[in-house]
RODO-2510 file (C-alpha; in nm, 4 decimals, decimal comma):
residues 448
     n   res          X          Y          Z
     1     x    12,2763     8,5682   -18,9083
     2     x    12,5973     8,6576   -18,9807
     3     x    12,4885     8,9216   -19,2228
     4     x    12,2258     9,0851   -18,9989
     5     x    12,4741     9,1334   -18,7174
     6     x    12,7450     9,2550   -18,9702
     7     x    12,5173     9,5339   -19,1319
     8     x    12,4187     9,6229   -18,7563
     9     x    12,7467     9,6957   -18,6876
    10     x    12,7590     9,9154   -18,9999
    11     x    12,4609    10,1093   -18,9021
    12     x    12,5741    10,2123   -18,5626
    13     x    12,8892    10,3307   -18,6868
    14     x    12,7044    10,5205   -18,9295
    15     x    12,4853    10,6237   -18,6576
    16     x    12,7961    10,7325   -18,4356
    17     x    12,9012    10,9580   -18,7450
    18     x    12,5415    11,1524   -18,7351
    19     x    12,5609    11,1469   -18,3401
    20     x    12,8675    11,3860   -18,3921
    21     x    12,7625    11,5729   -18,6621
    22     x    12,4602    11,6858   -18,4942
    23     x    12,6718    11,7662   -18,1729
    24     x    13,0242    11,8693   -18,3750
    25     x    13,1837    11,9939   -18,0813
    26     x    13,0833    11,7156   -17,8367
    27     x    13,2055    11,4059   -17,6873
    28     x    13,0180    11,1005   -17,7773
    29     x    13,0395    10,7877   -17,5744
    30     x    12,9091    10,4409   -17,6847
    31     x    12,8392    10,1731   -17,4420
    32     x    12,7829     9,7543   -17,5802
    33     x    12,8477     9,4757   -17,4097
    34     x    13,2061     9,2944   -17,4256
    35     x    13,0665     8,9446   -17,5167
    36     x    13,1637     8,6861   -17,8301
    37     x    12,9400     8,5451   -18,0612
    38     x    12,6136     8,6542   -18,2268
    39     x    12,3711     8,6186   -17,9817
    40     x    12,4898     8,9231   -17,7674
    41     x    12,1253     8,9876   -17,5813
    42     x    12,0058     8,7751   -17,2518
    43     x    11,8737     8,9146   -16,9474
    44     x    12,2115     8,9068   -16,7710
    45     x    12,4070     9,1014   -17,0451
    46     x    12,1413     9,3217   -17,1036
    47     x    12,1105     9,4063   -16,7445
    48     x    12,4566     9,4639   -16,7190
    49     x    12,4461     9,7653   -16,9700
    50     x    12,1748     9,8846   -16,7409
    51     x    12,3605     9,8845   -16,4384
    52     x    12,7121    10,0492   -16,5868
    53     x    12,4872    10,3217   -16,8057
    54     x    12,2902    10,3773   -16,4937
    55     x    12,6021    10,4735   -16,3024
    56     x    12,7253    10,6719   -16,5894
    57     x    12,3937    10,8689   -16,5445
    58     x    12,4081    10,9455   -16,1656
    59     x    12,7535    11,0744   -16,1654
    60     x    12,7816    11,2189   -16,4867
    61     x    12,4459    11,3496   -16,5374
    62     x    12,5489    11,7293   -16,5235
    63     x    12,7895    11,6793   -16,8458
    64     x    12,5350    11,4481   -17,0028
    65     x    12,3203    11,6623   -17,3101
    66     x    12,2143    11,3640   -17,4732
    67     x    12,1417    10,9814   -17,4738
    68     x    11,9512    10,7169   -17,6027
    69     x    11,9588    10,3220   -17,5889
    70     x    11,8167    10,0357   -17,8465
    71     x    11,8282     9,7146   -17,8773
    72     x    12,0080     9,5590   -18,1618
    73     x    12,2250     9,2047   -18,2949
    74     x    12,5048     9,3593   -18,0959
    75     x    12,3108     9,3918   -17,7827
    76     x    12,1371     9,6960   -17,6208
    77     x    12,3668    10,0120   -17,7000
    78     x    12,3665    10,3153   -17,5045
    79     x    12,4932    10,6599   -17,6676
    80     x    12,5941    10,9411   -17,4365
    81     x    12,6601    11,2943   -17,5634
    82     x    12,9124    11,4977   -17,3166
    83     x    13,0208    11,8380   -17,2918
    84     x    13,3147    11,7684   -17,1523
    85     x    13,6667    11,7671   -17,2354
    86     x    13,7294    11,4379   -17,4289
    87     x    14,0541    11,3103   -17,2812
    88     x    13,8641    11,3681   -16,8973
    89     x    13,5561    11,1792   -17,0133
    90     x    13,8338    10,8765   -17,1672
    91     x    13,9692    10,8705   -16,8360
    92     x    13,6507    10,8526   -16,6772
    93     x    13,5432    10,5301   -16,8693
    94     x    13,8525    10,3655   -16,8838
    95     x    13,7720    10,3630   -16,4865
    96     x    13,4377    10,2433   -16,4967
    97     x    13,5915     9,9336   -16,7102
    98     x    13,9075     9,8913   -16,4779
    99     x    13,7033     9,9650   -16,1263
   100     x    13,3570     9,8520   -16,1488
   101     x    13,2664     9,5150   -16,0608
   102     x    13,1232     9,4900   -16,3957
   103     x    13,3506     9,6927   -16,6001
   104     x    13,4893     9,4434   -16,7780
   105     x    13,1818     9,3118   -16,8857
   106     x    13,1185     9,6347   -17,1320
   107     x    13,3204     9,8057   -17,3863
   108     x    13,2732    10,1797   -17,3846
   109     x    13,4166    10,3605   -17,6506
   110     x    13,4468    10,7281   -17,6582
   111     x    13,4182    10,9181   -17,9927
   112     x    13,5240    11,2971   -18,1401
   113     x    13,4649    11,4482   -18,4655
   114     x    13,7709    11,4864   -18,7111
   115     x    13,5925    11,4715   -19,0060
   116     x    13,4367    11,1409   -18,9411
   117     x    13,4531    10,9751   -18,6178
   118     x    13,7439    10,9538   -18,4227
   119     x    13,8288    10,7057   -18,1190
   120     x    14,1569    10,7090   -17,9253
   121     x    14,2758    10,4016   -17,7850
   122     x    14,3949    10,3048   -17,3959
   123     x    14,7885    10,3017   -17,5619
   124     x    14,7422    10,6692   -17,6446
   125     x    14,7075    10,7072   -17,2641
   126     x    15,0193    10,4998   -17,1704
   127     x    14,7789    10,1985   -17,0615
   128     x    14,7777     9,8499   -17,1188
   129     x    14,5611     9,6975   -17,3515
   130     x    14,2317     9,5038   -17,1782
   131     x    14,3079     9,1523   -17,0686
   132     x    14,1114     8,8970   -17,1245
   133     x    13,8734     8,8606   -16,8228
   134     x    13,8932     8,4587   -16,8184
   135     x    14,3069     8,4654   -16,8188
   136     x    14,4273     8,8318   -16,7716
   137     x    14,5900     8,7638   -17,1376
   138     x    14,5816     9,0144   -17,3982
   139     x    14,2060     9,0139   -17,4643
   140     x    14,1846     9,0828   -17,8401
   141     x    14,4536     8,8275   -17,8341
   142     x    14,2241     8,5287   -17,7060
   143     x    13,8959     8,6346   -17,8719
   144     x    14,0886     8,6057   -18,2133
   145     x    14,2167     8,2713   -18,0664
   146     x    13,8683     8,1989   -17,9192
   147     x    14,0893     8,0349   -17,6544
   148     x    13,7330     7,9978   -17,4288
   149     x    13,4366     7,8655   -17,4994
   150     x    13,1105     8,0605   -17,5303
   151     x    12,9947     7,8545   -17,2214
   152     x    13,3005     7,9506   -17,0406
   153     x    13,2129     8,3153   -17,0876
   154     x    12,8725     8,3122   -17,0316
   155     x    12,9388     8,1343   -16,6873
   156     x    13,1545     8,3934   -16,5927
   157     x    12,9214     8,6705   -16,6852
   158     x    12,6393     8,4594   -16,4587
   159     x    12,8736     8,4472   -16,1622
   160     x    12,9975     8,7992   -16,2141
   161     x    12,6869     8,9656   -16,2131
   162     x    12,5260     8,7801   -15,9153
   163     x    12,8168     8,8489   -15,7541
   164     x    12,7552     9,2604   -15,8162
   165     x    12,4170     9,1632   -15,6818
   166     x    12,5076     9,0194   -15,3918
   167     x    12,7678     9,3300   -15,3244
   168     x    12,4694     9,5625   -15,3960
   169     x    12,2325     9,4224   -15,1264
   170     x    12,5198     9,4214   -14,8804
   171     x    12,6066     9,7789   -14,9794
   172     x    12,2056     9,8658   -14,9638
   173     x    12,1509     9,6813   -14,6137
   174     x    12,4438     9,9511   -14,4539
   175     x    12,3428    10,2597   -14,6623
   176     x    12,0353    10,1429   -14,4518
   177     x    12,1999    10,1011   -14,1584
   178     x    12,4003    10,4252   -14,1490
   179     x    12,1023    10,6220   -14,2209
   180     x    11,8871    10,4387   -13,9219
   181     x    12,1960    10,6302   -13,6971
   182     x    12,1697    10,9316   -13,8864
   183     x    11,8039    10,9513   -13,7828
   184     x    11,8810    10,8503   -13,4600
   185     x    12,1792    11,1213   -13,4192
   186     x    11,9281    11,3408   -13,5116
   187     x    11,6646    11,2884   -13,2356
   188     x    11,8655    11,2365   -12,9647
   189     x    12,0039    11,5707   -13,0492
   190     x    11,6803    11,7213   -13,0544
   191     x    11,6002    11,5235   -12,7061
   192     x    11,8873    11,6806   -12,5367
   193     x    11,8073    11,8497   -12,2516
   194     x    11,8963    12,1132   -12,0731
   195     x    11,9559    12,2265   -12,4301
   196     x    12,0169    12,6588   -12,3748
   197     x    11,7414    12,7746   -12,5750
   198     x    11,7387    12,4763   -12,8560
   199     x    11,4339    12,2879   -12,8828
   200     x    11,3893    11,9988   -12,6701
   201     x    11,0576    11,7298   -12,5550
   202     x    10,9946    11,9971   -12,2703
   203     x    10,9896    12,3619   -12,4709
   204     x    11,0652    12,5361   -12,7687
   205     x    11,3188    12,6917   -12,6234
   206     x    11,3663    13,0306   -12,7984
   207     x    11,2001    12,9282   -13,1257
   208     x    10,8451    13,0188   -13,2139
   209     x    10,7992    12,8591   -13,5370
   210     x    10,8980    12,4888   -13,4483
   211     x    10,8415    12,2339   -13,1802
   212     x    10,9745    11,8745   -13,0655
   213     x    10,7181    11,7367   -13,3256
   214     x    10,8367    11,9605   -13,5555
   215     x    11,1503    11,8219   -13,5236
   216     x    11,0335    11,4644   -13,5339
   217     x    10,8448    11,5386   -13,8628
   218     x    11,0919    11,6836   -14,0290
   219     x    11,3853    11,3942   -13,9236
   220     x    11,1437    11,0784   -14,0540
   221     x    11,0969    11,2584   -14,4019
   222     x    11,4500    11,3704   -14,5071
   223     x    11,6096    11,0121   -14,3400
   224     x    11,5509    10,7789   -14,6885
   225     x    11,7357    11,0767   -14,8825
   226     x    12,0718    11,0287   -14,6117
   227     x    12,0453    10,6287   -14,7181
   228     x    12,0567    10,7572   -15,1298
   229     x    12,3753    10,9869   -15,0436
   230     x    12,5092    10,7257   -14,8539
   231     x    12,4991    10,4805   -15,1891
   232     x    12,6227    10,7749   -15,3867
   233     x    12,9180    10,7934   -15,1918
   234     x    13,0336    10,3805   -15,2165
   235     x    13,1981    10,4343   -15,5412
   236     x    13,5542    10,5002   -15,7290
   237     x    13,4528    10,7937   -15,8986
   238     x    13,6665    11,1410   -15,7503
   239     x    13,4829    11,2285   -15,4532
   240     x    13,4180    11,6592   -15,5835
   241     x    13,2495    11,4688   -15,8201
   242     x    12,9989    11,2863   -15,5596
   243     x    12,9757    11,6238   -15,3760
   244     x    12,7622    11,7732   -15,6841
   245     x    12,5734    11,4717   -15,7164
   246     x    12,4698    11,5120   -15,3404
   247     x    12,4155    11,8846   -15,3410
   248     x    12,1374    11,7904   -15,5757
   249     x    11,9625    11,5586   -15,3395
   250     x    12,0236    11,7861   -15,0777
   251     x    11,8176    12,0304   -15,2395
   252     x    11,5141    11,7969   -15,3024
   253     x    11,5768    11,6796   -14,9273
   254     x    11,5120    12,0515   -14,8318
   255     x    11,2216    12,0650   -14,9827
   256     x    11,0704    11,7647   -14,8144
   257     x    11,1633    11,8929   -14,4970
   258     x    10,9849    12,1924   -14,5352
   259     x    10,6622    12,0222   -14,6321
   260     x    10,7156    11,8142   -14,3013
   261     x    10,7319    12,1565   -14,1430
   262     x    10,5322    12,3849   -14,2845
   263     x    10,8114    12,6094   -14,3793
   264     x    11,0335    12,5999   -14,0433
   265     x    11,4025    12,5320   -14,0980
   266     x    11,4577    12,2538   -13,8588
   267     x    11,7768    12,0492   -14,0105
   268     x    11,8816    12,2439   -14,3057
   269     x    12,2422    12,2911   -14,2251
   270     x    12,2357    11,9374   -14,0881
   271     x    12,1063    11,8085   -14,4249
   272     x    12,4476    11,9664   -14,5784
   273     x    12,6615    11,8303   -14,2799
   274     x    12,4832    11,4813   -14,2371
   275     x    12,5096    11,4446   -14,6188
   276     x    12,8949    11,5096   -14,6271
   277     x    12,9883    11,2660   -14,3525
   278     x    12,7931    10,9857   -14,4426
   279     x    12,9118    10,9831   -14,8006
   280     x    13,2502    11,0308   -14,6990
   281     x    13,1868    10,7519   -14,5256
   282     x    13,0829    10,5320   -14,7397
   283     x    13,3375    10,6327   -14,9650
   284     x    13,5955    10,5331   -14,7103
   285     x    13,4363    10,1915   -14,6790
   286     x    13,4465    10,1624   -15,0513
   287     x    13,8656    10,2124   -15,0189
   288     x    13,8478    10,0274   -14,7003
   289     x    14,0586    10,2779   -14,4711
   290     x    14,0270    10,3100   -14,1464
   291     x    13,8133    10,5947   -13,9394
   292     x    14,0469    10,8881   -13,8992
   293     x    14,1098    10,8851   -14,3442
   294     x    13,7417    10,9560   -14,2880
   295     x    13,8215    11,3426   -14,2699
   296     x    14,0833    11,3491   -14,5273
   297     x    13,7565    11,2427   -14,7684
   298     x    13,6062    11,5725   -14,6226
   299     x    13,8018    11,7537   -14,6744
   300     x    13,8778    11,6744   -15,0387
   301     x    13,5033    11,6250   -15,1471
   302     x    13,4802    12,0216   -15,0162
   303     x    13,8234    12,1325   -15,1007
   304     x    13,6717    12,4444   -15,3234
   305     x    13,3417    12,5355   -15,0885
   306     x    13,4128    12,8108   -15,0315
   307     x    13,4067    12,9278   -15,4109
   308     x    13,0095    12,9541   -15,3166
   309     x    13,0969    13,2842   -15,1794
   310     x    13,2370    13,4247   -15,5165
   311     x    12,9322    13,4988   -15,6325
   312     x    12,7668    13,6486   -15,3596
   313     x    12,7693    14,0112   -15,4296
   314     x    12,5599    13,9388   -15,7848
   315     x    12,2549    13,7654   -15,6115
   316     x    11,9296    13,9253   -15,5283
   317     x    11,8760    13,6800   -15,2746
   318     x    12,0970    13,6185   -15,0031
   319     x    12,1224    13,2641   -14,7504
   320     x    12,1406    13,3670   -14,3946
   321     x    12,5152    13,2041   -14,3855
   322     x    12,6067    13,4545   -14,6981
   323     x    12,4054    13,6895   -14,5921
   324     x    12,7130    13,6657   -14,2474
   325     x    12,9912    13,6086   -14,4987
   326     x    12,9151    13,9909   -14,6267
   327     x    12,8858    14,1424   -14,3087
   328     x    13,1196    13,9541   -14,0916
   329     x    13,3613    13,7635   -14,3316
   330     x    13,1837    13,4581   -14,1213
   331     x    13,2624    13,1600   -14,3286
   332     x    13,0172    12,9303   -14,1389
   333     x    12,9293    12,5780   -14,2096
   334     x    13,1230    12,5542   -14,5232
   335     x    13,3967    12,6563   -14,3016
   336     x    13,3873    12,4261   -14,0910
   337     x    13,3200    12,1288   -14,3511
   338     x    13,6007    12,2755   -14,5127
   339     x    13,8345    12,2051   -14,2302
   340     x    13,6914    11,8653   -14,2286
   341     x    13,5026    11,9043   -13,8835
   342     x    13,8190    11,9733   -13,6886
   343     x    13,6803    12,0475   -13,3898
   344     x    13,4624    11,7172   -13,4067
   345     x    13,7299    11,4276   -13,5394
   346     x    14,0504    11,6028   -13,2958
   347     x    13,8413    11,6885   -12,9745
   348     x    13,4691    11,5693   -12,9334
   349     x    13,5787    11,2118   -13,0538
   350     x    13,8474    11,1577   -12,8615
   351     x    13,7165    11,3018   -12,5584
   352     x    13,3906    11,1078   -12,5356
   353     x    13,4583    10,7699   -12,6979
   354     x    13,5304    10,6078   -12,4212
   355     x    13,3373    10,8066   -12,1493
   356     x    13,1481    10,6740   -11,9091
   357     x    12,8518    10,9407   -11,8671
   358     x    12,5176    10,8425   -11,9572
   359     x    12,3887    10,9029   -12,3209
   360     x    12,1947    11,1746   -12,2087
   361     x    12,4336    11,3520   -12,0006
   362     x    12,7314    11,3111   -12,2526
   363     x    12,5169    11,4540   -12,4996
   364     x    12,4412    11,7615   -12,2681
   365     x    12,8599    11,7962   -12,2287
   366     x    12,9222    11,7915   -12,5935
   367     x    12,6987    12,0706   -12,6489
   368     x    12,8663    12,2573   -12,3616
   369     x    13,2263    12,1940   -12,5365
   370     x    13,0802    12,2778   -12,9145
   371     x    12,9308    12,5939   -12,7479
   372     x    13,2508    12,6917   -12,5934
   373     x    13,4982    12,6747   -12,9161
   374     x    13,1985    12,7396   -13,2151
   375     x    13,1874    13,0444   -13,3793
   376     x    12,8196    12,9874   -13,3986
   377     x    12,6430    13,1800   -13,7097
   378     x    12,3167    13,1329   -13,6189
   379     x    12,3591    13,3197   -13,2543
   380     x    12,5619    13,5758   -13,4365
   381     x    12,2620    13,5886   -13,7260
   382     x    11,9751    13,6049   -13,4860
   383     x    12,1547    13,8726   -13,2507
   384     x    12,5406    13,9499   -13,2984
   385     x    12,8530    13,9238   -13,2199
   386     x    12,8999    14,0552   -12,8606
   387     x    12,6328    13,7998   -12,7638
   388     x    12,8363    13,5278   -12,9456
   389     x    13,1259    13,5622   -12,7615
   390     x    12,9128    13,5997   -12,4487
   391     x    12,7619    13,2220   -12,5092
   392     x    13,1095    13,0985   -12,5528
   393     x    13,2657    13,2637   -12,2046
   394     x    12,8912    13,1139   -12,0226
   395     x    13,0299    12,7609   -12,1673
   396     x    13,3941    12,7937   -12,0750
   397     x    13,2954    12,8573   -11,7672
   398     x    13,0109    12,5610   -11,7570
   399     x    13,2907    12,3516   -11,8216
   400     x    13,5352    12,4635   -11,5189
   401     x    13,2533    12,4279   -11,3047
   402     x    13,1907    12,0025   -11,4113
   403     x    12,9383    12,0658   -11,6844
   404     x    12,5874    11,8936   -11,5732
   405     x    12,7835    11,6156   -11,3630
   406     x    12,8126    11,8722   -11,0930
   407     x    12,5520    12,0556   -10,8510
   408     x    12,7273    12,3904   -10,9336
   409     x    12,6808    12,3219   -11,2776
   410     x    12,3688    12,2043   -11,2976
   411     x    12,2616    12,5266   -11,1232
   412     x    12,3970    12,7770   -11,3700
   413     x    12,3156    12,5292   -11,6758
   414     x    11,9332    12,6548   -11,5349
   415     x    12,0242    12,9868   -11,4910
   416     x    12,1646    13,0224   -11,8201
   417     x    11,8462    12,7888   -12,0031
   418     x    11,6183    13,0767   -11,8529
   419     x    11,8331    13,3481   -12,0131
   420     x    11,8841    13,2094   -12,3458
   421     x    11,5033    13,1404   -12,3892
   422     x    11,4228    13,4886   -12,2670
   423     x    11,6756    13,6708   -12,4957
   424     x    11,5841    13,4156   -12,7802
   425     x    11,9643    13,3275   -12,7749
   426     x    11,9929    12,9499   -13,0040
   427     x    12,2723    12,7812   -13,0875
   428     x    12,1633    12,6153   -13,3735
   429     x    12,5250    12,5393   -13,5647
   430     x    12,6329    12,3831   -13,2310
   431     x    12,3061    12,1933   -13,1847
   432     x    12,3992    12,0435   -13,6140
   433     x    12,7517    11,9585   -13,4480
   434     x    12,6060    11,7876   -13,1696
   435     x    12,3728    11,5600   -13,4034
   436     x    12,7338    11,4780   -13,6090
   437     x    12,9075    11,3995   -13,2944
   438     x    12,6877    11,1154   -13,1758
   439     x    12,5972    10,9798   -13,4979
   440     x    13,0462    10,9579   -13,6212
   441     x    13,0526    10,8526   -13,2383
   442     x    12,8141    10,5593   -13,3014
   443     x    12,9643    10,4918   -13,5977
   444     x    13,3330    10,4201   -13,4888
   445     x    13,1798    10,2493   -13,2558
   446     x    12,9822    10,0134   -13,4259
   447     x    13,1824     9,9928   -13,7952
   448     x    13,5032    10,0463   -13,6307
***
């Protein structure tokens, strides 16, 4: 037995050494489980690897160009072959080992080529070595002592991994949760009413190509993909880092929603600004901080945005918000993320938190105030900005007059709902704003 496992161990260092000769300028990484004795495979070890190599997939897929796993006397192994800078992608693992639940369950060794295979250890990067995970001793220290027994460990790696299972379902049940008042943001946003042109239940306001049940469609499909960004974001890993990953789902969210709609653009911008807040909040959960730190995430997991707009003058096709950002220097939507919703966590929130209107009409007032302060792209897209500037002045004065809670204002709120659905005026980024209002308003109230 002895032998067998011995010669394995040859052979994958052997194997290592081709890894990296067929990738020479690479990083490899090589992922077994941390465990004594000869008989290395069971379902809870091997389902460990799976779990850490899984996570090492999601959030490091783009720097991923290979990888492969097999089962072998040592265990299952798991090779990954990065393009990435080898002390970043050292760093990186060391984390996964010192911050996941599990990380101490696996060693992950990371690999260059100097004529054979090279590793550097956790010293080289003025850290400790591992402790033991029975004692918090010097772990090479106690396996050479085998100061625990084999049932020791294995009890530990049974109680350890049910409790990552146990921490999963929790973390599942409110990604679940936070989407179900995502979706919820999102109708009663599109069941505001009076709503100035926005589609409501009683008209299209000034839209042709979409309807209430548009809107309905399109919200029940792209929901599930809020509850996978939401479990994106409850992690340790550096939160631009979670921004690509949900960029990509975004995109495949996009295209659900315009099967749901036939091609309309109901919630596009709101798949970008839903996304963003409710893995930023999940990643605050993760750190346990309180709600206002909640920005701060934000605002770091967009902190270079607005690079999208470098490359604008080399594409053939243009977005409607770069398609502003060349004519009017309008930074839009990434703007606004980029400030971390300003406008939203220093005025809407602490305005209406504790007001007493009803749901409906509260709604109805936020709308008034986003239309008021919003540099809204999508009035300024679909007309200019004269007529911009015009909405805003109609909702400063809205507001001096009591909003809807007044007779006065209720008056002109129907003047102006005539005149914005005649003149096709929409304001669509305030409508998105509105939809992120009540759903971080729900959720300070309910998670905070």
């Amino acid at each position: 037995m002895i032998e067998k496992f011995l010669l394995s161990r040859e052979e994958r260092v052997n194997y290592q050494i081709s890894l990296l000769n067929k990738y020479p300028t690479k990083t490899l990484v090589t992922v077994k489980i941390n465990y004594p004795g000869l008989n290395k495979s069971n379902f809870v070890n091997d389902q460990i690897i799976k779990i850490i190599c899984d996570q090492i997939l999601l959030y490091y897929k783009p720097e991923i160009v290979h990888y492969e796993y097999y089962n072998s006397p040592e265990g299952v192994i798991y090779h990954f072959i990065f393009d990435m800078n080898f002390e970043n992608i050292k760093k990186a693992m060391i984390a996964i080992e010192e911050k996941h639940i599990l990380g101490r369950c696996v060693d992950i060794d990371v690999y260059k080529l100097e004529g054979t295979a090279v590793s550097v250890s956790r010293t080289q990067f003025t850290l400790p070595p591992r402790k033991c995970f029975i004692c918090d001793e010097d772990a090479r220290i106690c396996s050479r002592k085998q100061e625990h027994s084999l049932e020791t460990i294995e009890n530990y790696f049974n109680e350890l991994y049910m409790k990552y299972i146990d921490t999963r379902s929790n973390i599942e049940n409110k990604c679940n949760q936070l989407s179900l008042i995502a979706c919820k943001a999102l109708i009663c946003e599109v069941s505001t009413y009076p709503s100035f042109g926005l589609v409501s239940p009683l008209s299209s306001g000034a839209h042709d190509d979409m309807d209430y049940y548009t809107f309905l469609n399109s919200t029940f499909e792209i929901t599930p993909y809020f509850k996978q960004m939401a479990i994106t974001g409850y992690t340790f890993v550096d939160t631009e880092r979670i921004f690509n990953i949900i960029r990509d789902i975004g995109i495949e969210c996009e295209n659900k929603m315009y099967e749901a709609t036939k091609g309309a653009n109901t919630h596009k911008g709101l798949i970008f600004l839903m996304g963003v807040c409710i893995t930023s909040l999940t990643n605050n959960m993760y750190y346990n901080e309180n709600f206002e730190n909640v920005q701060n995430i934000i605002k770091a997991m967009v902190v270079n945005i607005l690079d999208d707009f470098k490359t604008v003058d080399s594409k053939d096709t243009l977005t409607h918000g770069e398609q502003l950002y060349l004519k009017n220097g309008f930074t839009g939507i990434r703007g606004q993320v980029k400030d971390g919703l300003d406008i939203i966590f220093s005025h809407i929130i602490k305005l209406y938190e504790h007001n007493d209107l009803p749901e409906r009409e509260r709604n109805v007032q936020i709308l008034i105030e986003l239309m008021a302060q919003v540099e809204d792209s999508t009035v300024i897209y679909r007309h200019n900005l004269p007529i911009l500037k015009q909405v805003q002045q109609d909702a400063k004065k809205l507001l001096k007059m009591g909003g809807i809670s007044t007779q006065t204002g209720r008056d002109f709120i129907k003047k102006l709902e005539e005149h914005y659905i005649e003149n096709k005026i929409s304001s669509g980024g305030c409508a998105d704003l509105l939809a992120i209002s009540i759903f971080l308003l729900e959720i300070k109230k309910k998670f905070y």
